[in-house]
C-alpha positions as CSV (number, residue, x, y, z in Angstrom):
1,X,277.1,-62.0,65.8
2,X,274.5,-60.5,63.0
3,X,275.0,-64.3,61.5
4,X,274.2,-65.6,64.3
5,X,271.2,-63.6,65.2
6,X,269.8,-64.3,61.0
7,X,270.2,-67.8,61.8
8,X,268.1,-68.0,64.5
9,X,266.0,-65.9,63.2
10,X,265.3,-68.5,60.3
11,X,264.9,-71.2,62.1
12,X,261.9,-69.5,63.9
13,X,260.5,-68.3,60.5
14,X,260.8,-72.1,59.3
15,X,259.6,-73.5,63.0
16,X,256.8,-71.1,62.5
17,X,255.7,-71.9,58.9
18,X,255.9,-75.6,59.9
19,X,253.5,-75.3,62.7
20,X,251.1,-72.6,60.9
21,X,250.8,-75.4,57.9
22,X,250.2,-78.2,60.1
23,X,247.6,-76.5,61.7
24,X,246.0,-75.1,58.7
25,X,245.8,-78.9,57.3
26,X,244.3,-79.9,60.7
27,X,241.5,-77.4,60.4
28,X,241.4,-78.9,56.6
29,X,241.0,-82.0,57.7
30,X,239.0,-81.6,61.0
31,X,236.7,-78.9,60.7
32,X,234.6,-81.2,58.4
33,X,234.7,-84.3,60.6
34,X,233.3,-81.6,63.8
35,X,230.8,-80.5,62.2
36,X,229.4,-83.5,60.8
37,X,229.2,-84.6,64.3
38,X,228.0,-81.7,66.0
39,X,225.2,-81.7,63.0
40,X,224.2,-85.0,64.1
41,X,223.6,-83.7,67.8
42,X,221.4,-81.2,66.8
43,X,217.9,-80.7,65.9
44,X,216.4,-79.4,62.7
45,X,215.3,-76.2,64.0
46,X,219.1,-75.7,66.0
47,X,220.5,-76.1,62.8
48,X,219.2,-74.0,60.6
49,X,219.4,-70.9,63.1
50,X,221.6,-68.0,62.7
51,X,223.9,-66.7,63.2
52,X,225.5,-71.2,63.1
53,X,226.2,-72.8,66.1
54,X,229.4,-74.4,66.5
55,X,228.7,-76.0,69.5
56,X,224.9,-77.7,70.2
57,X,222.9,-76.0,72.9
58,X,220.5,-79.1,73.1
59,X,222.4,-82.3,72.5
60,X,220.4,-84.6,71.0
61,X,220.7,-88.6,70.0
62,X,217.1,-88.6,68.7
63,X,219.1,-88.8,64.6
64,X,220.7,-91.5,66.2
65,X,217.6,-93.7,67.5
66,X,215.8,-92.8,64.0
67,X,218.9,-93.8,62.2
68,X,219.4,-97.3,64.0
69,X,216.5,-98.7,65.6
70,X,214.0,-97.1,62.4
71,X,212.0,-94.2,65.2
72,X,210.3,-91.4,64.1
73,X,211.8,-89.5,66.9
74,X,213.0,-86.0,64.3
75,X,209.6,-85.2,63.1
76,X,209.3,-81.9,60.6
77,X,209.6,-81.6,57.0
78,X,213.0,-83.2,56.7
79,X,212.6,-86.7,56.4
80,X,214.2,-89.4,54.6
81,X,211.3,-91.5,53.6
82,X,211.3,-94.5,55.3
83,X,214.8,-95.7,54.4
84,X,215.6,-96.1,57.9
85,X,214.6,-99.4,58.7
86,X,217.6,-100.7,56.0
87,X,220.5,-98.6,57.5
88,X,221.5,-102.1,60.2
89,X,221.4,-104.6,57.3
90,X,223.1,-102.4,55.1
91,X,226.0,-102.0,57.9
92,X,225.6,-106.2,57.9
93,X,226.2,-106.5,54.0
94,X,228.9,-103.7,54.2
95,X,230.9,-105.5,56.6
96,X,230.8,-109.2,54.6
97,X,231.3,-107.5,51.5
98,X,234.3,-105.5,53.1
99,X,235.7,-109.0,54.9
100,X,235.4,-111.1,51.8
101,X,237.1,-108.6,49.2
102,X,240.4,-108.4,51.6
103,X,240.3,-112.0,52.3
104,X,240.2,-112.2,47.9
105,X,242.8,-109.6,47.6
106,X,245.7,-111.1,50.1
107,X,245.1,-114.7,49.1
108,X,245.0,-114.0,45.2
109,X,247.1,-110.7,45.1
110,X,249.5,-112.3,47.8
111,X,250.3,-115.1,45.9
112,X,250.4,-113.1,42.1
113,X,252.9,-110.3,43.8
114,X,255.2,-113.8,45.3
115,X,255.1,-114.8,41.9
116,X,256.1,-111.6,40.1
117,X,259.2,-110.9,43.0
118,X,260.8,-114.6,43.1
119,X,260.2,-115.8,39.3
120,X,261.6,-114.3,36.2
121,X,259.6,-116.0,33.3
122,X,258.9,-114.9,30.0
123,X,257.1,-111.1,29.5
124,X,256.8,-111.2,33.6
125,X,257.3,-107.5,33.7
126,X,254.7,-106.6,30.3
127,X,252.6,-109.0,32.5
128,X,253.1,-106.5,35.7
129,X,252.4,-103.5,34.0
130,X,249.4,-104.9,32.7
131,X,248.2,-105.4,35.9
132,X,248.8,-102.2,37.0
133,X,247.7,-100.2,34.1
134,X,244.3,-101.6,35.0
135,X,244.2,-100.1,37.9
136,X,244.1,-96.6,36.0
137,X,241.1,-97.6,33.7
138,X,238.2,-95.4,34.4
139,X,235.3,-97.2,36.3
140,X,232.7,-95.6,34.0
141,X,234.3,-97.2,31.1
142,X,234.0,-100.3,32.4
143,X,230.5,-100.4,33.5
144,X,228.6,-101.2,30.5
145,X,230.6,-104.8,29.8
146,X,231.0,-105.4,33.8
147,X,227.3,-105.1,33.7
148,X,226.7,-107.5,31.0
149,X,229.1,-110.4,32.1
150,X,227.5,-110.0,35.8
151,X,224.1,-110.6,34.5
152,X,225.1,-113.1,32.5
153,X,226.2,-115.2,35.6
154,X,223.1,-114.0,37.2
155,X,225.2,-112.2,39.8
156,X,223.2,-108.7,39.6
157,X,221.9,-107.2,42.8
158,X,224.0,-110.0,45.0
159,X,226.8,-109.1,47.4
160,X,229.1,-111.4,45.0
161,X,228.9,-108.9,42.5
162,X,230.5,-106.3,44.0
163,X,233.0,-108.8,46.1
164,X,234.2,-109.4,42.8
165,X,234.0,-105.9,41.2
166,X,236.0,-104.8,44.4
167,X,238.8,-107.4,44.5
168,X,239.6,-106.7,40.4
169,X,239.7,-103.2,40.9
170,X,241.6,-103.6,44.1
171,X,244.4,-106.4,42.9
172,X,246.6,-104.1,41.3
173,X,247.1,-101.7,44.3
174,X,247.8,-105.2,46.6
175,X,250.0,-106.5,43.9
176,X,252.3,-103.7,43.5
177,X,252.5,-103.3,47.1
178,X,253.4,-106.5,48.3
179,X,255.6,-107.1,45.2
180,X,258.0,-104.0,46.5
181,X,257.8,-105.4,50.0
182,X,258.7,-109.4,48.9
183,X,261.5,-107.9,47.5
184,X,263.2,-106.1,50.2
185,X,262.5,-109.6,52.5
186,X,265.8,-111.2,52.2
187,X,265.9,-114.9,50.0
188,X,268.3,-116.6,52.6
189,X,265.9,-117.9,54.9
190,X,263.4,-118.9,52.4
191,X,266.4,-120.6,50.5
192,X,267.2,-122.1,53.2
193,X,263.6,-123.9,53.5
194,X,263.7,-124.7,50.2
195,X,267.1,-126.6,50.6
196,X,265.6,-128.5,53.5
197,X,262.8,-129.5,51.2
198,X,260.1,-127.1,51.4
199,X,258.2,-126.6,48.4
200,X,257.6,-123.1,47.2
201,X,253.8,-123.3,48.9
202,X,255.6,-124.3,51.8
203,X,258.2,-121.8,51.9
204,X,256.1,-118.7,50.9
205,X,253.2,-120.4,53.6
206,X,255.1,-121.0,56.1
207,X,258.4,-118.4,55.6
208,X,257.4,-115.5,53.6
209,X,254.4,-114.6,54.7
210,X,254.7,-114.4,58.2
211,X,258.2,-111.9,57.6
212,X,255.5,-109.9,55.3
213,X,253.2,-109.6,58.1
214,X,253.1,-106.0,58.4
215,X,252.7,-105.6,54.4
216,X,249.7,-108.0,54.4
217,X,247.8,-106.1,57.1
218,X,248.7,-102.9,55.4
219,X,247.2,-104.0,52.2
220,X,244.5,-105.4,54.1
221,X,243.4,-102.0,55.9
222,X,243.3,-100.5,52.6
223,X,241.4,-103.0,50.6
224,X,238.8,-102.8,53.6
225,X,238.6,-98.9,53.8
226,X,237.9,-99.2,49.4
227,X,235.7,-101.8,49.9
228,X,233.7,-99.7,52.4
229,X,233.7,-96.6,50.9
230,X,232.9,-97.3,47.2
231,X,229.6,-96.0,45.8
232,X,229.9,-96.3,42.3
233,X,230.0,-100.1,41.8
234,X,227.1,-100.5,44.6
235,X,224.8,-98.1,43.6
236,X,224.9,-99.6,39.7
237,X,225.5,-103.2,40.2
238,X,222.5,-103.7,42.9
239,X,219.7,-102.2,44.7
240,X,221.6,-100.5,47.3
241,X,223.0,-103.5,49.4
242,X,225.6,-101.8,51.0
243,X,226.0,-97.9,53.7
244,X,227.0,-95.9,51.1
245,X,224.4,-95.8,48.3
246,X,221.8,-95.7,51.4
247,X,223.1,-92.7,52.4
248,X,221.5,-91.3,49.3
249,X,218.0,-91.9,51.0
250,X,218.9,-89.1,53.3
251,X,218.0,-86.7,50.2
252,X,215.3,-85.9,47.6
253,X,215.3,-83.8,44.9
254,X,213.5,-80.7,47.3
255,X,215.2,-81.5,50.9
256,X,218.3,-83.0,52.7
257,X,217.3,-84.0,56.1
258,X,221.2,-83.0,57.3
259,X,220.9,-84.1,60.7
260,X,219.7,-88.0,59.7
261,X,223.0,-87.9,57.0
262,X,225.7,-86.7,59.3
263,X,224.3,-89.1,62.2
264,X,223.9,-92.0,59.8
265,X,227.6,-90.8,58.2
266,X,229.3,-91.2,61.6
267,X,227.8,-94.4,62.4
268,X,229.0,-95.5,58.7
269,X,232.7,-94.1,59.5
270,X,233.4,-96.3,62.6
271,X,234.3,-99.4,61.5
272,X,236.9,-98.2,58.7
273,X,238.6,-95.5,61.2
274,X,238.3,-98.4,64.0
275,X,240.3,-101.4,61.7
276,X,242.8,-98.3,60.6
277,X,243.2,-97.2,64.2
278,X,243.8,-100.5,65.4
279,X,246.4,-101.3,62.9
280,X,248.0,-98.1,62.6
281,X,251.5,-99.1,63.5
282,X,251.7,-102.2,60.5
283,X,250.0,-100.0,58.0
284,X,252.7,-97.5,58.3
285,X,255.2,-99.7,58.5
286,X,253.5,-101.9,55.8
287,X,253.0,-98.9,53.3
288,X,256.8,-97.7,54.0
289,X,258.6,-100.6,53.5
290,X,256.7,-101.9,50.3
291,X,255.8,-98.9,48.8
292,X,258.5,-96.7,49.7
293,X,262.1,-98.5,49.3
294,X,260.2,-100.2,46.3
């Protein structure tokens, strides 16, 4: 009986200890998101009042419409100096460069991971960890001779600069990935093309890549969220062309207008939590397969 009353007991304890760290890494990971978007509700004066509020009194979209459409609509001392008017075209150039780095990374790192999973030539796997070890390389150490070869082609302060900044940095992630998911895709059926006289274009085309459907869009989702999100490469390589780096204009070196950042931060969140929301079921099943069993 005591056994049976200590096991019970310990799966309460462990019940309990699950639940209290779930919800202690929801708070971790929500409270932040909240407030940023109850900050960009509020008004200047609302949030700078104590004690906080958690919850606005006065909802407000007036960060909003001086955020999108360039309105002076939060006047006071916080202001972010006439940046707004960029914040739409900025969103434009975020989105192309975003669309053209994961259209790069699946054709290229599609076709380099096929390669590394179906053929064993000569120093293939010295060749794979090369790959891979670049994806470890420091971005600041790379900046200076990135810099110089961009220039060079006359690339500097052009989306195609940081297209192809993104997709080299990105390759390595997309390679290893879809290498581990090629090779849990079984070789019959692609054998089987080949027999009937497909060529190898034909059969990864047209047999392999639609069975590796749920690993490309996986891959795809992620290359768009990096895209996105970097700041680094942007804010060196050109004058602010993309959401990120224009966030910066939200700040001097006296003020943050806080209310302008987190409304212009929420509008810049959308589209990356949209695309991963939308294909939520194949990244999962994408990132388990190829990264997992791999």
């Amino acid at each position: 009986m005591s056994y049976s009353y200590g096991k019970y007991w310990h799966i309460i304890i462990r019940s309990l200890a699950t639940y209290i760290a779930f919800f202690c890494l929801l708070f971790w990971v929500g409270f932040p998101v909240y407030y940023m978007l109850i900050t960009s509700f509020m008004s200047a004066p609302e949030l700078g009042a104590k004690p906080p509020n958690w919850i606005p009194k006065q909802p407000t979209i007036a960060n909003y419409q001086e955020v999108v459409m360039g309105e002076t609509a939060v006047r006071g001392e916080h202001r972010s100096h006439g940046e707004f008017s960029r914040m739409m075209p900025a969103l434009l150039n975020s989105t192309i460069v975003s669309v053209l780095v994961v259209f790069l990374n699946l054709i290229i790192g599609g076709m380099a991971a096929y390669a590394f999973s179906r053929f064993d030539f000569r120093l293939a796997r010295i060749a794979y960890l090369g790959v891979l070890m670049t994806r470890v390389l420091p971005a600041l150490s790379l900046i200076v001779p990135l810099f110089i070869i961009l220039r060079k082609l006359a690339l500097i302060n052009t989306i195609w600069a940081l297209v192809l900044t993104y997709t080299i940095f990105i390759l390595p992630l997309t390679i290893w990935i879809l290498r581990e998911y090629f090779d849990t895709l079984a070789r019959d059926i692609e054998e089987m093309a080949l027999i009937d006289g497909a060529t190898r274009w034909q059969a990864f085309r047209m047999v392999v890549a639609p069975l590796a459907v749920p690993g490309l869009i996986a891959v795809g989702v992620m290359s768009f969220m990096e895209a996105w999100s970097e700041f680094f490469f942007a804010l060196t390589l050109t004058n602010s062309l993309t959401y990120p780096p224009l966030l910066m204009s939200y700040r001097n070196l006296a003020q943050v207008n806080w209310n302008g950042l987190a409304a212009a931060t929420t509008i810049g969140v959308i589209p990356p939590v949209t695309v991963a929301f939308v294909f939520q079921r194949y990244l999962v099943r994408g990132l388990s397969e190829g990264a997992v069993k791999g």
